[in-house]
DSSP file (Angstrom, degrees, kcal/mol; ACC not computed):
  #  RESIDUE AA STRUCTURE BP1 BP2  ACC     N-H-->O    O-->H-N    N-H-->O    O-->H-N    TCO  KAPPA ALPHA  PHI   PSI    X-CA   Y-CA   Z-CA
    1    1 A X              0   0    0      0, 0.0     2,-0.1     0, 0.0     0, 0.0   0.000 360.0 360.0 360.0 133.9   63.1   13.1  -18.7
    2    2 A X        -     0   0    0      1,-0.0     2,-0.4     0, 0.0    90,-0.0  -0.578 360.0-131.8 -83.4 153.5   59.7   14.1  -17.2
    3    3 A X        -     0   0    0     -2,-0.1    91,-0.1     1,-0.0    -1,-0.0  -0.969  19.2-103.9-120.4 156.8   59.8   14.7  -13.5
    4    4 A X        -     0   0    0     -2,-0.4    89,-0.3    89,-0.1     2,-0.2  -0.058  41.6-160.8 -47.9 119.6   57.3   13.3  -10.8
    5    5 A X        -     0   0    0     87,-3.6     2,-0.1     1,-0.0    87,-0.1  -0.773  22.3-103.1-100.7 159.8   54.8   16.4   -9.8
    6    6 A X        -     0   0    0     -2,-0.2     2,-0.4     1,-0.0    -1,-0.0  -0.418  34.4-130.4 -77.2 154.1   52.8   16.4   -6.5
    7    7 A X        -     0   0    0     -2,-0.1     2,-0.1     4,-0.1    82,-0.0  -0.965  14.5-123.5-132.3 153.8   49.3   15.7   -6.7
    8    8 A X     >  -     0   0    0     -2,-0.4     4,-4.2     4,-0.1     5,-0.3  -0.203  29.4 -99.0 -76.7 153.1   46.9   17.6   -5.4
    9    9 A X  H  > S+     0   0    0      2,-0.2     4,-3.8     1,-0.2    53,-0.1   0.778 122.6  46.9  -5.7 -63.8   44.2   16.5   -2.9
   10   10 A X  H  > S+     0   0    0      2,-0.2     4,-2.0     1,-0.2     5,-0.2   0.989 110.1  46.9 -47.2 -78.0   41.8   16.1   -5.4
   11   11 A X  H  > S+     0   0    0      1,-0.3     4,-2.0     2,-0.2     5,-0.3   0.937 114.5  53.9 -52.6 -37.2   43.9   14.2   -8.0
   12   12 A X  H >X S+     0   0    0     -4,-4.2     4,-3.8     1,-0.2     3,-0.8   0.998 111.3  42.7 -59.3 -38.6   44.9   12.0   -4.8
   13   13 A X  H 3X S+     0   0    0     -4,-3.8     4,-3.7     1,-0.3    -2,-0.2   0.798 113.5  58.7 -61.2 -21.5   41.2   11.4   -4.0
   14   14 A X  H 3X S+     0   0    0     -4,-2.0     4,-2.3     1,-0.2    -1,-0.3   0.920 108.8  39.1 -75.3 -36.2   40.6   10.8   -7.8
   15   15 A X  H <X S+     0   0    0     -4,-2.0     4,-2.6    -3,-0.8     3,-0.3   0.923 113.0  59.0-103.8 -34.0   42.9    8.1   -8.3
   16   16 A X  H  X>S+     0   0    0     -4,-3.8     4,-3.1    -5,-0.3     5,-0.8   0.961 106.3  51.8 -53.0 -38.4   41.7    6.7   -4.8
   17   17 A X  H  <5S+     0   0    0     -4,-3.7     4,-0.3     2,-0.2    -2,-0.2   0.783 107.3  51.6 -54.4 -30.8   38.2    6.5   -6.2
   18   18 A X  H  X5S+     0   0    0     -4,-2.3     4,-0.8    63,-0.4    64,-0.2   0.860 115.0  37.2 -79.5 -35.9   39.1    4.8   -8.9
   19   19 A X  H  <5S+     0   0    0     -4,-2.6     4,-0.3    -5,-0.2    -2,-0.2   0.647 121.1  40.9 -97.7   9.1   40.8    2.3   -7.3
   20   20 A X  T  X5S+     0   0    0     -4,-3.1     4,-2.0     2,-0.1    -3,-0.2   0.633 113.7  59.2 -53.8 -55.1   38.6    1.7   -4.1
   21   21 A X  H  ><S+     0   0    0     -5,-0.8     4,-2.5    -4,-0.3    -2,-0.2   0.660  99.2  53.6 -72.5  -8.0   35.9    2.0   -6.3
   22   22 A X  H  X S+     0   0    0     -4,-0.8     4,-1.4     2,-0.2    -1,-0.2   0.988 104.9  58.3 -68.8 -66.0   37.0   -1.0   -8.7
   23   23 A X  H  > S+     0   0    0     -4,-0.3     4,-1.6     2,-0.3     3,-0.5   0.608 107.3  44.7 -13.0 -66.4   37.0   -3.0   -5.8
   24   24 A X  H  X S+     0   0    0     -4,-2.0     4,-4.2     1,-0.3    -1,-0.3   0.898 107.2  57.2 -34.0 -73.0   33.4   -2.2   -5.1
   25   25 A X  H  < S+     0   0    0     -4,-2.5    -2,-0.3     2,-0.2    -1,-0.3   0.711 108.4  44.1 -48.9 -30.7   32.5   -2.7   -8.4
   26   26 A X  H >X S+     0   0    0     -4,-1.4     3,-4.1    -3,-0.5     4,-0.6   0.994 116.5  55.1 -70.5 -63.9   34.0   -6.7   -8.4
   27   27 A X  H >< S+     0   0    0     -4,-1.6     3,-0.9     1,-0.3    -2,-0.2   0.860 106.8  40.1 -25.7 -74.9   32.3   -7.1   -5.1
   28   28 A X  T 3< S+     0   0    0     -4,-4.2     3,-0.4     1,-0.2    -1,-0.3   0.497  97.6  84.9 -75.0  16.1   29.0   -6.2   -5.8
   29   29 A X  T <4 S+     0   0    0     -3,-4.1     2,-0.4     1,-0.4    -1,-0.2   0.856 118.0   6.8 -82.8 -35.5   29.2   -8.1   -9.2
   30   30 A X  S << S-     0   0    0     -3,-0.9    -1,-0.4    -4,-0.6     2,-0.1  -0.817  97.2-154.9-138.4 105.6   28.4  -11.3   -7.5
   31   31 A X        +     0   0    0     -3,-0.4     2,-0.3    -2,-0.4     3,-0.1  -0.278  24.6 152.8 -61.2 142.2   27.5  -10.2   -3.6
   32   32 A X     >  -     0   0    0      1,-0.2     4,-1.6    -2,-0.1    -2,-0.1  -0.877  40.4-129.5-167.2 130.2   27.8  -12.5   -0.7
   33   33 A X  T  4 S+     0   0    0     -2,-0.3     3,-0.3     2,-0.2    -1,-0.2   0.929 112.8  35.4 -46.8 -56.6   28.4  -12.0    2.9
   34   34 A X  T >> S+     0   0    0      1,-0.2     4,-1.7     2,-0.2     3,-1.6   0.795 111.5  66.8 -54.1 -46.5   30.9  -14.2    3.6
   35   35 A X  H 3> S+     0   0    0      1,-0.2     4,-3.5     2,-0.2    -1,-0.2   0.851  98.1  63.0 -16.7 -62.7   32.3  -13.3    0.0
   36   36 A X  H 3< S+     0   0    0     -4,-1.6     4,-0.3    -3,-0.3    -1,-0.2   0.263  92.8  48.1 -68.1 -10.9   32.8  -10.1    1.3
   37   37 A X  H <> S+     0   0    0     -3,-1.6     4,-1.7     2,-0.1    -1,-0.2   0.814 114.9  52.3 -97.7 -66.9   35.3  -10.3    4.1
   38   38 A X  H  X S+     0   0    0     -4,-1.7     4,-3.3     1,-0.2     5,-0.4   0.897 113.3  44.0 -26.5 -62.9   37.4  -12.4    1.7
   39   39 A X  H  X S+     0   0    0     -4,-3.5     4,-2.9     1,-0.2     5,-0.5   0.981 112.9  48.7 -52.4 -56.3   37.2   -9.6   -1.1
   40   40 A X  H  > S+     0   0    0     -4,-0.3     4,-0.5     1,-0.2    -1,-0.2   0.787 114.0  49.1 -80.7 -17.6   37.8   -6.7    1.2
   41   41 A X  H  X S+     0   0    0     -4,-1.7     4,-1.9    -3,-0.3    -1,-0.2   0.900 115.6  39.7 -83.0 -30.1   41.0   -8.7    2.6
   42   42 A X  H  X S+     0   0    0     -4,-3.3     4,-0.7     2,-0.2     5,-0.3   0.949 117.8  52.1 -73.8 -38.1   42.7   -9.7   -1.0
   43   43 A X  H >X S+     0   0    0     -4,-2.9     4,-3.2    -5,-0.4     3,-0.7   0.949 109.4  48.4 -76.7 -33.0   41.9   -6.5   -2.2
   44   44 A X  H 3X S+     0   0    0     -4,-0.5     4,-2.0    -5,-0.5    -1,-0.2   0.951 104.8  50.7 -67.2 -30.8   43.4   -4.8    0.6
   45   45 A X  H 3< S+     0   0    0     -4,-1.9    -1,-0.3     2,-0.2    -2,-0.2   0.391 109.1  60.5 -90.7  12.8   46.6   -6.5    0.8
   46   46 A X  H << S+     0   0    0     -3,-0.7     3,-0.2    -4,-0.7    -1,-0.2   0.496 110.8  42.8  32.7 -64.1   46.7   -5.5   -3.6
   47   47 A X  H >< S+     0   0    0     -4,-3.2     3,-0.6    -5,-0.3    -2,-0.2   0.804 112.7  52.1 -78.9 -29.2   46.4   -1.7   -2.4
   48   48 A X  T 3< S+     0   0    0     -4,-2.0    -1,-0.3    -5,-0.4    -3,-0.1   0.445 101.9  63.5 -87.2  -5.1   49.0   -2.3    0.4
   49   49 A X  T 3  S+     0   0    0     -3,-0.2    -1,-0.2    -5,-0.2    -2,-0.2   0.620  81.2 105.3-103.2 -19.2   51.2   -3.7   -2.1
   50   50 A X    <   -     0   0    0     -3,-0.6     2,-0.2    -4,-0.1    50,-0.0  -0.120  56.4-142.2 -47.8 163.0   51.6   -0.3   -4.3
   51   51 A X        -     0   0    0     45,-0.0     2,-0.3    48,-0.0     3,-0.1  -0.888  40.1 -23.4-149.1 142.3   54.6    1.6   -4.3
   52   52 A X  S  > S+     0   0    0     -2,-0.2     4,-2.2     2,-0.2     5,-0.3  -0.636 123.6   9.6  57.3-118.1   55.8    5.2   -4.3
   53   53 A X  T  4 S+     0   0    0     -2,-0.3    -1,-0.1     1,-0.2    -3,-0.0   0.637 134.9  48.2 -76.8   2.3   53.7    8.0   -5.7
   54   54 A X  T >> S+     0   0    0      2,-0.1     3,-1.5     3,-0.1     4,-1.3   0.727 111.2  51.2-119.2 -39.0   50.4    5.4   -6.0
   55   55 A X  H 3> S+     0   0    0      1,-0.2     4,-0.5     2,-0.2    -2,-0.2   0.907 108.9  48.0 -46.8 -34.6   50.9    4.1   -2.6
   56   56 A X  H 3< S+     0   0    0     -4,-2.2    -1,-0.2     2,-0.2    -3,-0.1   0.599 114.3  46.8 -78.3  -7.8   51.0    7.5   -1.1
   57   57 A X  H <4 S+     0   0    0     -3,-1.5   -41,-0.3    -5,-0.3    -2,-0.2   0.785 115.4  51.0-105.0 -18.3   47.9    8.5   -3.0
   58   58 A X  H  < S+     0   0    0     -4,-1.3    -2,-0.2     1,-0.2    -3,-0.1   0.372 122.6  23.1 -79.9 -25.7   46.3    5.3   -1.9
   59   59 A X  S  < S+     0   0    0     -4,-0.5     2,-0.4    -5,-0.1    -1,-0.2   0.066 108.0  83.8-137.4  24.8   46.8    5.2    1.5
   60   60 A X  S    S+     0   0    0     -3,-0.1    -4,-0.0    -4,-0.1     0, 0.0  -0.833  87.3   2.5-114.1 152.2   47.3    9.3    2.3
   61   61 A X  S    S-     0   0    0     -2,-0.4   -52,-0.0     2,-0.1    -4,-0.0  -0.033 102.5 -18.4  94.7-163.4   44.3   11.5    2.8
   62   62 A X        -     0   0    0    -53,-0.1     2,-0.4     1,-0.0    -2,-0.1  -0.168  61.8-118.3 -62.2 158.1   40.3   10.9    2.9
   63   63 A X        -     0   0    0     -4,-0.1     2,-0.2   -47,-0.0    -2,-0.1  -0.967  40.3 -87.6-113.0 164.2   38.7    8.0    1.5
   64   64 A X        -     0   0    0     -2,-0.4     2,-0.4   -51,-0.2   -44,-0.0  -0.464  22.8-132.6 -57.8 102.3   36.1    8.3   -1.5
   65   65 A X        -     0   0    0     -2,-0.2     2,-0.3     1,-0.1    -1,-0.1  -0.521  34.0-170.5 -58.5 107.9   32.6    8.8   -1.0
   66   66 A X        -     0   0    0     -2,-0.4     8,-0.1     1,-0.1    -1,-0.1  -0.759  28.8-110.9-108.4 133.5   31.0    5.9   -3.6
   67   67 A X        -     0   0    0     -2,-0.3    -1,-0.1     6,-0.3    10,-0.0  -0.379  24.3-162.5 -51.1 161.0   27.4    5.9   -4.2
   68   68 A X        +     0   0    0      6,-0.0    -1,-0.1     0, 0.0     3,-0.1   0.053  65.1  89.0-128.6   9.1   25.5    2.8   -2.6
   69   69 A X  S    S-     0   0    0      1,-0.2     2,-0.1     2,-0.1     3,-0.1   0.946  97.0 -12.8 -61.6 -85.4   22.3    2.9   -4.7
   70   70 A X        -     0   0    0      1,-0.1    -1,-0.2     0, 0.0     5,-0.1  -0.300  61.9-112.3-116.3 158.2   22.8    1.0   -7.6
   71   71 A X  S >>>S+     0   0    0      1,-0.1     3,-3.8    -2,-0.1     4,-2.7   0.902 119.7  48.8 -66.5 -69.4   26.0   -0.9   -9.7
   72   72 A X  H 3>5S+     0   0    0      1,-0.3     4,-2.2     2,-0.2    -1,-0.1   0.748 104.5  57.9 -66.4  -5.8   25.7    1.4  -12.5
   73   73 A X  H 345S+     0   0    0      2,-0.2     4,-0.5     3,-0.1    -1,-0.3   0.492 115.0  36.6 -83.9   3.5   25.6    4.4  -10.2
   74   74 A X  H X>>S+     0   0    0     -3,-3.8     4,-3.2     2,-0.2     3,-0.6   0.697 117.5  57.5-112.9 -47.1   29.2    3.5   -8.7
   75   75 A X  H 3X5S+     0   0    0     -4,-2.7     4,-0.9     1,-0.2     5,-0.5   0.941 102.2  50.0 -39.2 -50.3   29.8    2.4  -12.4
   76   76 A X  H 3<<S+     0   0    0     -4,-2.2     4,-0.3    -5,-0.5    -1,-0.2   0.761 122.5  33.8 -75.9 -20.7   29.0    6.0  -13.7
   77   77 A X  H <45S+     0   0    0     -3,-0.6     4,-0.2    -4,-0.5    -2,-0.2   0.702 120.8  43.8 -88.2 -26.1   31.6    7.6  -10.9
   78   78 A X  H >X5S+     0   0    0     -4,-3.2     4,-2.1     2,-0.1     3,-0.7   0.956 108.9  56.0 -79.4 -47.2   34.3    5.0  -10.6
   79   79 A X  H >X<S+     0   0    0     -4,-0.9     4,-1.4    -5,-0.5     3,-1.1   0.949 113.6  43.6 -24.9 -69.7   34.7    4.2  -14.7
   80   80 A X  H 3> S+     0   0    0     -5,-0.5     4,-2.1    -4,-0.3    -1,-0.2   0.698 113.8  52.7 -69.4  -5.4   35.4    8.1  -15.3
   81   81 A X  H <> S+     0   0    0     -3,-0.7     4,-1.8     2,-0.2   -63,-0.4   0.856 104.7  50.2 -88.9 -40.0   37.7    8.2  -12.3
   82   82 A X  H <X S+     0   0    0     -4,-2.1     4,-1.1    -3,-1.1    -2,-0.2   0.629 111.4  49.1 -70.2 -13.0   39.8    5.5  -13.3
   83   83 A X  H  X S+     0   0    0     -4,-1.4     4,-1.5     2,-0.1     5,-0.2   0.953 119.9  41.6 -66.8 -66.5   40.1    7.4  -17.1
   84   84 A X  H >X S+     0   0    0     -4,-2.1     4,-2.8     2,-0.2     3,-1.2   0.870 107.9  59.1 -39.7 -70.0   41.1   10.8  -14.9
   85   85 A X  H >X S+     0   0    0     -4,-1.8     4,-1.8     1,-0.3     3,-1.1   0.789 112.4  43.8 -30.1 -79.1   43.3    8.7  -12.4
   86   86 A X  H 3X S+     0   0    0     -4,-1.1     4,-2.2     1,-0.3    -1,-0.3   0.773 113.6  46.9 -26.1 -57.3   45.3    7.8  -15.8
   87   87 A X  H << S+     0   0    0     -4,-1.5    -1,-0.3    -3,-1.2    -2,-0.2   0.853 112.1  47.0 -55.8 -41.0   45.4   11.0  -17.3
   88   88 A X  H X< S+     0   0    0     -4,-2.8     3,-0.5    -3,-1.1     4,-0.3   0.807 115.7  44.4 -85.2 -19.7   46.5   12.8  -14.5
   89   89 A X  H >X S+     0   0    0     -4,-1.8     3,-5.2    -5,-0.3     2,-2.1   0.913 106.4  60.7 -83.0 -83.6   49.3   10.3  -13.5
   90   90 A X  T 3< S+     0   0    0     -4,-2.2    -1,-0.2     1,-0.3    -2,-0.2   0.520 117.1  36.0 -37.9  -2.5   50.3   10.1  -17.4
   91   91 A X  T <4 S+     0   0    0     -2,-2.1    -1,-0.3    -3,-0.5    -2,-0.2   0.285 127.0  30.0-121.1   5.5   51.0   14.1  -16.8
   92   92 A X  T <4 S+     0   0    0     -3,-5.2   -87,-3.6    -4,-0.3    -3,-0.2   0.680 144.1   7.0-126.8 -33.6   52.4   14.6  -13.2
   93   93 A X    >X  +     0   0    0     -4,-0.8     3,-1.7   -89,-0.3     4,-0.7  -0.461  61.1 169.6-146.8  64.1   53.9   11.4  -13.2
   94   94 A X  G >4 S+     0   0    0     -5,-0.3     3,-2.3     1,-0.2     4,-0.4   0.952  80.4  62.7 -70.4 -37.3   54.0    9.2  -16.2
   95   95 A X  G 34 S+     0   0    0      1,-0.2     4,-0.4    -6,-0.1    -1,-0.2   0.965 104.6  55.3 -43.0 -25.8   56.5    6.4  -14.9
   96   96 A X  G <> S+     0   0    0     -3,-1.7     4,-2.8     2,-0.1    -1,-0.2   0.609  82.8  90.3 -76.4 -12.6   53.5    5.7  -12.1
   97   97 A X  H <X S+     0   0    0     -3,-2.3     4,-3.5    -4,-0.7     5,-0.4   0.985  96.9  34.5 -53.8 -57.3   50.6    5.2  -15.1
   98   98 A X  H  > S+     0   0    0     -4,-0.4     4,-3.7     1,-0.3     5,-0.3   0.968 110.0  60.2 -50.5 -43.4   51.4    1.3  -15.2
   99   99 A X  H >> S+     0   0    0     -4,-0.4     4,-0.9     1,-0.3     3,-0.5   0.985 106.2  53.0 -65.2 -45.2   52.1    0.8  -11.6
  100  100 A X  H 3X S+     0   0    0     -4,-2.8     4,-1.7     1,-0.2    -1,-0.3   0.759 105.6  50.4 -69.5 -22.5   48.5    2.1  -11.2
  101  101 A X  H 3X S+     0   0    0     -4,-3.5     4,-2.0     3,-0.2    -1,-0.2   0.813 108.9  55.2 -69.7 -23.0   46.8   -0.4  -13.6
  102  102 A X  H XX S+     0   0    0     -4,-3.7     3,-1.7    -3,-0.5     4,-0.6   0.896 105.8  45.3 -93.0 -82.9   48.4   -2.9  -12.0
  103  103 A X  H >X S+     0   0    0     -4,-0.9     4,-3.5     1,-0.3     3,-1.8   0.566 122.4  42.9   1.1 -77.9   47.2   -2.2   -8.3
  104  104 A X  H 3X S+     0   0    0     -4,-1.7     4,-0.8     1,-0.3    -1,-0.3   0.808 116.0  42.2 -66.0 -26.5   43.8   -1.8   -9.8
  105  105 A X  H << S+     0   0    0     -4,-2.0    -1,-0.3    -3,-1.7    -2,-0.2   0.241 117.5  48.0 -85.6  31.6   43.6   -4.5  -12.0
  106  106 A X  H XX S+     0   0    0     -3,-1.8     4,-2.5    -4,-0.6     3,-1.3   0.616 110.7  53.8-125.4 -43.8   45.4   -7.0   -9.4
  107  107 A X  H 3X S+     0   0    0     -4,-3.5     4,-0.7    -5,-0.4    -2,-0.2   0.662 111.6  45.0 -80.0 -21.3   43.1   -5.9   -6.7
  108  108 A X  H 3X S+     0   0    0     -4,-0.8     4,-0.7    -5,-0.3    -1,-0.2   0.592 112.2  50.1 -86.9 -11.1   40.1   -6.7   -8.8
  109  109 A X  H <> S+     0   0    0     -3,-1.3     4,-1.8     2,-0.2    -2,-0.2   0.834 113.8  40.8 -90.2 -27.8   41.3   -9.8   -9.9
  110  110 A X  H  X S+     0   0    0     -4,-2.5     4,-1.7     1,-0.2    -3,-0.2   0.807 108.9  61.6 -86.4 -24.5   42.1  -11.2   -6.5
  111  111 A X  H  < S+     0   0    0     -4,-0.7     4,-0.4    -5,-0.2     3,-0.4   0.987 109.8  43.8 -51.4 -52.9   38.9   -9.6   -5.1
  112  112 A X  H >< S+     0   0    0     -4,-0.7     3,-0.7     1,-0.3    -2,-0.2   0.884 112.5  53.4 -31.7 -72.6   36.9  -12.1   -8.0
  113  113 A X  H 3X S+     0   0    0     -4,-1.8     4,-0.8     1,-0.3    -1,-0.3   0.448  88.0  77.8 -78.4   9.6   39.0  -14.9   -7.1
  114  114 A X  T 3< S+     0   0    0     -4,-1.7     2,-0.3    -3,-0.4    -1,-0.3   0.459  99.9  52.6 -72.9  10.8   38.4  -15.0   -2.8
  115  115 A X  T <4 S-     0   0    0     -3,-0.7    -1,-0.2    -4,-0.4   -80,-0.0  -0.678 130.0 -46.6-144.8 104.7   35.5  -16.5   -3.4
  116  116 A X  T  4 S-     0   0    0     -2,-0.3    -2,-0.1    -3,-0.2    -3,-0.1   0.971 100.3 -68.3  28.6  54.2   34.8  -19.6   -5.7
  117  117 A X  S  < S-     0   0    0     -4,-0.8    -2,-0.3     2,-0.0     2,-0.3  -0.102  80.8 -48.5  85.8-175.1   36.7  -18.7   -8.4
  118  118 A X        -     0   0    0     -5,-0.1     2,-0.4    -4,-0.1    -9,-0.0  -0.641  55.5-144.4 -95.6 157.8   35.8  -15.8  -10.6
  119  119 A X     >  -     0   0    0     -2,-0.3     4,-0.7   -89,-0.0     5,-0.2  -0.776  23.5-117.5-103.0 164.9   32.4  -15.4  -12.0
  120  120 A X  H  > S+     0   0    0     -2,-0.4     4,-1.4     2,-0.2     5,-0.1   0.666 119.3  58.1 -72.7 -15.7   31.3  -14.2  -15.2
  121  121 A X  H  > S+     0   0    0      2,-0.2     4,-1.8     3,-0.1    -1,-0.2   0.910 109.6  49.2 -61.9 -61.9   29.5  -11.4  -13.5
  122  122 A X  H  > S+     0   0    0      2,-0.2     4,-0.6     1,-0.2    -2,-0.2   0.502 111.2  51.8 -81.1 -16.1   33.1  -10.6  -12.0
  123  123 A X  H >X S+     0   0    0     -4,-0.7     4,-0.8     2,-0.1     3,-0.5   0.905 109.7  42.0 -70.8 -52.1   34.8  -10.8  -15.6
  124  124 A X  H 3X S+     0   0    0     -4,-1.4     4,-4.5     1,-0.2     3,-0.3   0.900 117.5  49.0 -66.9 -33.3   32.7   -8.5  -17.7
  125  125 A X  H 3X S+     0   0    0     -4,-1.8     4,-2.7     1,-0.2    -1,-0.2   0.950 114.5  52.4 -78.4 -35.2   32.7   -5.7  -14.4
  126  126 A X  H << S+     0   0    0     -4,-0.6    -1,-0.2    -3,-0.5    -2,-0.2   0.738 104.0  50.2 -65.5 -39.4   36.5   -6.5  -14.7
  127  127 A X  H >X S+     0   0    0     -4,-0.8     4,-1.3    -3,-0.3     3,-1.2   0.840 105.9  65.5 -61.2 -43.8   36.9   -5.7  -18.7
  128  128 A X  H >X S+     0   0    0     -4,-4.5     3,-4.3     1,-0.2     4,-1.7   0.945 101.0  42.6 -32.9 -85.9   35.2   -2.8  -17.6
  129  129 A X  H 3X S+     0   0    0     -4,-2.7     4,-0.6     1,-0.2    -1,-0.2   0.564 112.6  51.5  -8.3 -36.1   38.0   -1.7  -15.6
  130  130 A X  H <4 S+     0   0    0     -3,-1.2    -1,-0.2     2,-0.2    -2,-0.1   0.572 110.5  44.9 -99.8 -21.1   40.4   -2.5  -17.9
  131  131 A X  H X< S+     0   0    0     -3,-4.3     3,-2.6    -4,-1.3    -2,-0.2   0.874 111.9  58.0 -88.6 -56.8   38.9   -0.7  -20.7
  132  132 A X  H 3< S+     0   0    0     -4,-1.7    -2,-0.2     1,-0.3    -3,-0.1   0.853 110.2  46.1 -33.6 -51.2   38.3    2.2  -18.2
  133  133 A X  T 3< S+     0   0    0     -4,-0.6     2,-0.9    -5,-0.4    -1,-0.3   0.518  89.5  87.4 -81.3  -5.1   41.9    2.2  -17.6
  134  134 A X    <   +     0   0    0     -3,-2.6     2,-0.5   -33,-0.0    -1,-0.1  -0.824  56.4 178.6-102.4 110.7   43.3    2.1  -21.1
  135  135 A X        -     0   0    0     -2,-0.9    -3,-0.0   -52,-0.1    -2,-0.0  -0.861  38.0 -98.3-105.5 154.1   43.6    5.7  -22.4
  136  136 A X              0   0    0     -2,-0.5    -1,-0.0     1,-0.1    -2,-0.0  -0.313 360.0 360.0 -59.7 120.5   45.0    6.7  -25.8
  137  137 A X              0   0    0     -3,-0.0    -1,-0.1     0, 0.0    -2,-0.0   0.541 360.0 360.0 -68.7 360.0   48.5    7.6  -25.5
C-alpha cells in the first residue's frame, strides 16, 4: 500500500492553479457580469466540497497568480498544471488522483451551468479540462 506524502508548497500551489485556473477558464468561455457572481459562487462551494489531502491543498497557502491577458494565455498555464496536479498526486498520493478530477471537473461544470445552461463555448473549454486531466497511467 502506497502511503500519502506531504506536498510541498509548490505542488500545493500547482494543484491550486489547476483547479482555480479551470474555473477561470469556464468563466471566461462565455463572459458576463452577472454570470460571474453565479460562477464564482457554484464554483466555490465545488472547491469547499473537497476532502482531505485536496482540500488542504485547495484552501491552505497562497492563491495562484493566472495570467489576465488572453484565454489561451491562462490556457497555456492552467492545462499543464492540471497534467502536473495529476502526476504529482498519482505519486505522493495516488488514492487523492480521482478525488481531484472530480473537484475540478464538478467545479467547472457547475460554473457553466449558473448561468443559462451550459454553452458550447463552456463545453469545448471543459473537454479541455478533462483531457488535461487524463494522464496515462
Amino acid at each position: 500500500m502506497i502511503m500519502e506524502q506531504r506536498l510541498t508548497v509548490e505542488e500545493r500551489l500547482t494543484l491550486k492553479t489547476g483547479a482555480f485556473g479551470a474555473v477561470v477558464l469556464v468563466s471566461n468561455a462565455d463572459p458576463g457580469v452577472v454570470a460571474l457572481f453565479r460562477e464564482s459562487f457554484a464554483a466555490s462551494g465545488a472547491l469547499a466540497d473537497a476532502s482531505g489531502l485536496v482540500k488542504d491543498a485547495l484552501t491552505t497557502g497562497p492563491l495562484p497568480q493566472l495570467p489576465r491577458t488572453s484565454q489561451l494565455e491562462i490556457e497555456s498555464v492552467v492545462l499543464p498544471a492540471l497534467g502536473r496536479a495529476v502526476r504529482i498526486l498519482r505519486e505522493k498520493s495516488p488514492a487523492d488522483v480521482e478525488a481531484y478530477r472530480s473537484v475540478v471537473l464538478t467545479a467547472a461544470d457547475r460554473v457553466a451551468r449558473a448561468h443559462d445552461g451550459v454553452t458550447s463555448a463552456e463545453a469545448a473549454v471543459i473537454d479541455q479540462i478533462r483531457g488535461a486531466l487524463t494522464e496515462p497511467a
